[in-house]
TORLOBA-719153 format. One line per 8 residues: number of its first residue (from 1); their letters; for each residue x, y, z of C-alpha. Coordinates in steps of 0.02 Angstrom, whole numbers, padded with zeros to 5 digits. Layout:
N
NUM = A = X,Y,Z  ...;
end
This chain:
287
1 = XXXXXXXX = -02709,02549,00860  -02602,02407,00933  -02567,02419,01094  -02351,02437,01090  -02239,02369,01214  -02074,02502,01281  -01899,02413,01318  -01902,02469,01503;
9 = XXXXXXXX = -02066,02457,01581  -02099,02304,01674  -02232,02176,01614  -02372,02278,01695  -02303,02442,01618  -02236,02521,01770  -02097,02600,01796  -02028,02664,01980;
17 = XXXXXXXX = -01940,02847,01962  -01855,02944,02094  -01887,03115,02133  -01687,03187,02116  -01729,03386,02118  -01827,03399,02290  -01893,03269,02400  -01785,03096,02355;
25 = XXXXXXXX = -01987,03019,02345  -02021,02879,02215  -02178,02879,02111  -02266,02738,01995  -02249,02789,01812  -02374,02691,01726  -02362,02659,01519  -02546,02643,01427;
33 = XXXXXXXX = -02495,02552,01248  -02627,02601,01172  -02635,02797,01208  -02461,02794,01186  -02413,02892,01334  -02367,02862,01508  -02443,02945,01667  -02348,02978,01844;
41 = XXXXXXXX = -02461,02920,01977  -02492,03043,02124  -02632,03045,02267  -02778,03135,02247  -02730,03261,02389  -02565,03309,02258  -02503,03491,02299  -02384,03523,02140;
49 = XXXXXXXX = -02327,03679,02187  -02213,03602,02321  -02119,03513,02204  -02052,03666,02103  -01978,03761,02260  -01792,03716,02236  -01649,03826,02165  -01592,03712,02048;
57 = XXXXXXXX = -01753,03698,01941  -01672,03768,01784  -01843,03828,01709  -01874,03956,01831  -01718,04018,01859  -01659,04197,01832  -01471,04155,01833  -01378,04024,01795;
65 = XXXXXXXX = -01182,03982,01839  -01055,03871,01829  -01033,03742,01627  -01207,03673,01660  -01279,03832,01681  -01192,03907,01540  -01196,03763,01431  -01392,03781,01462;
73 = XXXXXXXX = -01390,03970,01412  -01323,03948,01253  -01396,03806,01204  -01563,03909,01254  -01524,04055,01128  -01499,03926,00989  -01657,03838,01009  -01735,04029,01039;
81 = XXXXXXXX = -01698,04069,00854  -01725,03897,00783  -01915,03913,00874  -01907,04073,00795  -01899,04024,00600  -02038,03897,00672  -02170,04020,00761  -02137,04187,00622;
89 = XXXXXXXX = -02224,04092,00465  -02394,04122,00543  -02383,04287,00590  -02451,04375,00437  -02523,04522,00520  -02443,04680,00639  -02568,04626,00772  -02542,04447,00774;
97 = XXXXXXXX = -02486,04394,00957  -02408,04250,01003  -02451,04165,01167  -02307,04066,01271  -02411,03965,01393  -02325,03917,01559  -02184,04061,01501  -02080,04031,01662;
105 = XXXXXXXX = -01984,04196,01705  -02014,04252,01526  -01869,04215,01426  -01953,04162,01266  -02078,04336,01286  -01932,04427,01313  -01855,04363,01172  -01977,04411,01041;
113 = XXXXXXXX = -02025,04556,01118  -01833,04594,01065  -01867,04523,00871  -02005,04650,00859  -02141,04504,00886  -02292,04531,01013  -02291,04403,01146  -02380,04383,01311;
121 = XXXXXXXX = -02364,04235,01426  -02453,04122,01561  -02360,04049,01724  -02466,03980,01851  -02301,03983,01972  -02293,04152,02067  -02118,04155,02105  -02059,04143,01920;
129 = XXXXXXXX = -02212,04266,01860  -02160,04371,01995  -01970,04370,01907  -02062,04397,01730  -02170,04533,01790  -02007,04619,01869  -01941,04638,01707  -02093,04706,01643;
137 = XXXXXXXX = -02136,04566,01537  -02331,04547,01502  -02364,04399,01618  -02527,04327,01663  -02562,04201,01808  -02708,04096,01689  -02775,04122,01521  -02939,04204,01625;
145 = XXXXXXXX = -02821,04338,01687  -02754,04345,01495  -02802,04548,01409  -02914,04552,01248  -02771,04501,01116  -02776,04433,00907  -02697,04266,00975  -02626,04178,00844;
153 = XXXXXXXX = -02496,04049,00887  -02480,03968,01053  -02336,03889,01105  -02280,03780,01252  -02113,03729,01270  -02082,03580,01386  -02238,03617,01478  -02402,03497,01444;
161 = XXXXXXXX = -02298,03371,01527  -02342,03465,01686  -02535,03505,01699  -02661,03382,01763  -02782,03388,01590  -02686,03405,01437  -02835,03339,01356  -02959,03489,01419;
169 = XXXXXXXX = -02802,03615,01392  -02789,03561,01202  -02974,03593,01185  -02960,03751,01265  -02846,03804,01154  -02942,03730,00989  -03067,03862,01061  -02937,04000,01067;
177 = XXXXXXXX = -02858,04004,00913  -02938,04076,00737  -02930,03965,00591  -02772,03937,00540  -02703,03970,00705  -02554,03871,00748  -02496,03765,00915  -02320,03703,00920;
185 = XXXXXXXX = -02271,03601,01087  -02105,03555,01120  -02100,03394,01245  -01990,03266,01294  -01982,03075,01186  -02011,02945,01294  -01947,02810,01153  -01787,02919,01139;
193 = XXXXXXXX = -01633,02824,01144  -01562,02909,01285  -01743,02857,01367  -01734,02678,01332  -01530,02693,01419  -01582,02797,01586  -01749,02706,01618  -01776,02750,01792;
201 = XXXXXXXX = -01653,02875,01794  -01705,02972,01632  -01712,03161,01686  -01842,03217,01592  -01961,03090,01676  -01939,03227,01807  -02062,03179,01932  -02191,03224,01994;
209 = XXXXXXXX = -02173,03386,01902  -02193,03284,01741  -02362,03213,01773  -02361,03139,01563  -02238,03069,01465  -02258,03067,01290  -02200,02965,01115  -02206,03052,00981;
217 = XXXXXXXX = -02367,02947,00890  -02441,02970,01075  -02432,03159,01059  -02483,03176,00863  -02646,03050,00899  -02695,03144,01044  -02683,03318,00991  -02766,03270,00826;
225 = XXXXXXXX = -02904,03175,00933  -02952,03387,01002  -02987,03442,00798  -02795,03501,00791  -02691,03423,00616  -02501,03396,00636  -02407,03497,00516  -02261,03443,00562;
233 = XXXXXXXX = -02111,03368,00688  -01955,03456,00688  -01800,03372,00814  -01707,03436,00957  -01535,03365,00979  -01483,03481,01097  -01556,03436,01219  -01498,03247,01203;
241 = XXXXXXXX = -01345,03307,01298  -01428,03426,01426  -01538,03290,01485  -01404,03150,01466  -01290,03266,01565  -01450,03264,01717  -01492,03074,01681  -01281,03038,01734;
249 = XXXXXXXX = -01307,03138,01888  -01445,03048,01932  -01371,02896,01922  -01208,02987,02037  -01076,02972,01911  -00925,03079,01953  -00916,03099,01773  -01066,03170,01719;
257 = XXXXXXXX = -01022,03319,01595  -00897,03181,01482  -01000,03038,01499  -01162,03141,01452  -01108,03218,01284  -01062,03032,01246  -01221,02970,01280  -01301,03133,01211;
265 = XXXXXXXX = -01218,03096,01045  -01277,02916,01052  -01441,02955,01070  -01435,03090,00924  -01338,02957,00801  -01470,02854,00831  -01598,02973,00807  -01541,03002,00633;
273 = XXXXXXXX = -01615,02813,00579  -01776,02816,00692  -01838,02998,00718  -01822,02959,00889  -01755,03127,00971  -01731,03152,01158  -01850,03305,01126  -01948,03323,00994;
281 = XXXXXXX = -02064,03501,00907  -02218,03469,00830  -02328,03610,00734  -02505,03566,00734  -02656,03696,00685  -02819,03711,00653  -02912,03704,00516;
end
């Protein structure tokens, strides 16, 4: 493949982000053109787990207030039932179990558990598996700690952007699933519109919690590359304004709910032309 250029990297295909959710820190993004991906850079003695402890980290919280939070909620439900129609076609059989892999406090389990579907989840972080497990959802800290179970979809929304080897993950989960099992990852689009207009201020470069940032041929090629075949993309405008909404903040405008749906719809009209969501589905399986 040809290695491919990004509007906002510099000529050596960095990129400096700031840290907004925790500790203000800046750290090296780095593009690869020819994986089609981009990596946050962080020393070897990285302790993730500090990074997450901070109230406003929507994914593991239990509540949410004021038009952000709320605006978050229902947008949340939506996407729930659209990733519903998505994750019921492969369930052909009472005992098929789906698996939501870094589940935060559960929603998603919770969810289908309400739709009749079974579900258990992985989160590595305690507090928000300690919120899951309170609700009696069945929560597991790693997919060693996971019960004997017919797993046959696994899905992770917004989540192989955080572990350190997606690559070794995927194959772990080739290994997993049956034949004709499905994985369907939902991940931010580094080529999004609203990407190429935030640059350095994009929120869902979110680092160093996002440790990969993904295109959407970077994520097909190396997913495919671990015996998986892509099925099939599906968009997520949604979240267009959600992120837009972070991405003003980030930059400190006083006007960041207005000014975000405009740039949300931007990004979404655009979309429409080049398949370029600010968040993208994909449904690969194996064969």
């Amino acid at each position: 493949m040809e290695p491919q250029k990004t509007a906002y990297f510099n000529k050596d295909n960095q990129l400096a982000v700031k840290d907004h959710l925790v500790s203000g820190n800046t750290f090296n993004v780095r593009w690869d053109p020819v994986l089609l991906l981009a990596q946050t850079q962080v020393p070897k003695s990285f302790d993730a787990s500090l990074y997450y402890d901070s109230q406003a980290y929507d994914s593991h919280k239990r509540k949410r207030t004021g038009i952000q939070g709320l605006l978050y909620s229902i947008s949340q439900k939506i996407m729930f039932y659209r990733k519903l129609k998505v994750v019921v076609p492969f369930l052909q059989r009472a005992n098929d179990v789906v698996l939501d892999y870094g589940c935060g406090t559960g929603t998603f389990v919770d969810f289908l558990h309400q739709k009749k579907h079974k579900c258990i989840g992985v989160e590595p972080y305690a507090k928000a598996r300690t919120i899951a497990k309170a609700r009696g959802l069945p929560v597991y800290e790693s997919l060693d700690a996971l019960p004997k179970a017919n797993i046959k979809v696994i899905v992770l929304w917004h989540v192989l952007e955080h572990v350190d080897d997606p690559i070794a993950l995927l194959q772990t989960f080739y290994q997993l699933l049956p034949k004709s099992g499905a994985l369907i990852l939902a991940l931010p689009n580094l080529l999004s519109q609203d990407a190429q207009h935030y640059r350095q201020d994009w929120a869902a470069f979110d680092v160093p919690r996002h440790l990969w940032h993904f295109s959407k041929q970077g994520i097909i090629q190396l997913t495919e590359k671990q015996g998986f075949t892509h099925k099939k993309t599906y968009k997520m405008p949604l979240d267009a304004y959600y992120v837009s909404m972070l991405s003003e903040k980030n930059k400190g405008n006083r006007f960041s709910f207005l000014q975000g749906l405009l740039r949300g719809a931007r990004s979404n009209i655009s979309a429409i032309k080049t398949g370029e969501y600010s968040s993208l589905m994909y449904v690969f399986q194996k064969n």
